[in-house]
C-alpha positions, 0 to 999 in steps of 0.5 A, spaced: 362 675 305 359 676 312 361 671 318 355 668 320 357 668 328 359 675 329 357 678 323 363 681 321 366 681 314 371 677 311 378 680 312 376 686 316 379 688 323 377 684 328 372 686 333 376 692 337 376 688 344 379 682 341 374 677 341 370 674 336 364 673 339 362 681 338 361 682 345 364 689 344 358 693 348 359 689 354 366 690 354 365 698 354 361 697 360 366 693 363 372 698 362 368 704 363 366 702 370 373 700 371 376 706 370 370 710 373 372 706 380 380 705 379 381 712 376 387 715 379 383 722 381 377 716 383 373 713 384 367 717 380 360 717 382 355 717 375 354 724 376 361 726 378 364 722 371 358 726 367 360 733 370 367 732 369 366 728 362 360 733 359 356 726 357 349 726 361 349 722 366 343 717 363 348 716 357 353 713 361 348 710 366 346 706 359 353 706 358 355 701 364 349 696 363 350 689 363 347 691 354 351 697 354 349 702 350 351 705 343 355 711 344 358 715 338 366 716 337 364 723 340 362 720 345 367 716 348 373 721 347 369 725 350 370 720 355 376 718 354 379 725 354 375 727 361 378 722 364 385 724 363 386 718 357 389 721 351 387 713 347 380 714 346 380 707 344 382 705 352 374 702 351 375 699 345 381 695 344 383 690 350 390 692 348 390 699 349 385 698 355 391 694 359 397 699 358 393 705 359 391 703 367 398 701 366 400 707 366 394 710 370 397 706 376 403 708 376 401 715 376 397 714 382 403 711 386 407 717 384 402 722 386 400 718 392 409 718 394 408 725 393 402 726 397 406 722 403 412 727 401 408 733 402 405 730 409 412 728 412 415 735 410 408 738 414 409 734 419 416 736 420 415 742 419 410 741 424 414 738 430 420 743 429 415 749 430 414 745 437 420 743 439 423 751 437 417 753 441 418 749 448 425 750 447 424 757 448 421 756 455 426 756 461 426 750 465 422 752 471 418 756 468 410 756 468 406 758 461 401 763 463 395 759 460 389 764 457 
């Protein structure tokens, strides 16, 4: 018997985002436009994602509207596994969705702490070589400008 405000059937899963008002496509585009914009490696432009993911980028256009489009499930592991997202029901599940930038969070402060690591080990290496260079000129004399 189906339930007639969702169109769900009685005793089957509840809609994959976890509401019951089966705004399912919306919830997609939602969460597609987030991570294309909170993406560790990101933001994303259309075209950068679709490139990067294989989907055309009118299907992802379709994706991130207010109606959202009815994309497969090849379509969203497609996605998904462009993106570096092992779940492909990161744009399905509520739950999923909320773990998932979680982690993606925390490995975009790591690799932001090693990209400082890298530029403070840049700079030192940097201003070692200066103060070796000027400690090589003996006080007094003049460097011959070319």
């Amino acid at each position: 018997m189906a339930n007639r405000n969702t169109g769900w059937t009685w005793g089957s899963a509840p809609p994959p985002d976890g509401r019951d008002d089966g705004a399912v496509l919306p919830a997609i585009a939602r969460r597609l436009r987030h991570i294309r914009q909170h993406h560790p490696e990101g933001p994303f432009s259309l075209a950068e994602l679709a490139e990067r993911t294989g989907v055309s980028k009118r299907t992802l256009v379709a994706a991130e509207s207010a109606e959202g489009a009815n994309l497969t499930i090849e379509t969203l592991v497609k996605v998904t596994r462009g993106l570096g997202i092992a779940r492909w029901a990161y744009l399905l599940d509520e739950q999923v969705f909320r773990q998932v930038n979680a982690e993606l969070r925390q490995r975009g402060d790591a690799m932001r702490q090693e990209r400082d690591a890298e530029s403070l080990g840049s700079l030192a290496r940097l201003l070692g070589g200066i103060l070796t260079s000027t400690a090589t000129v003996r006080p007094g004399s003049r460097r011959t400008q070319m």
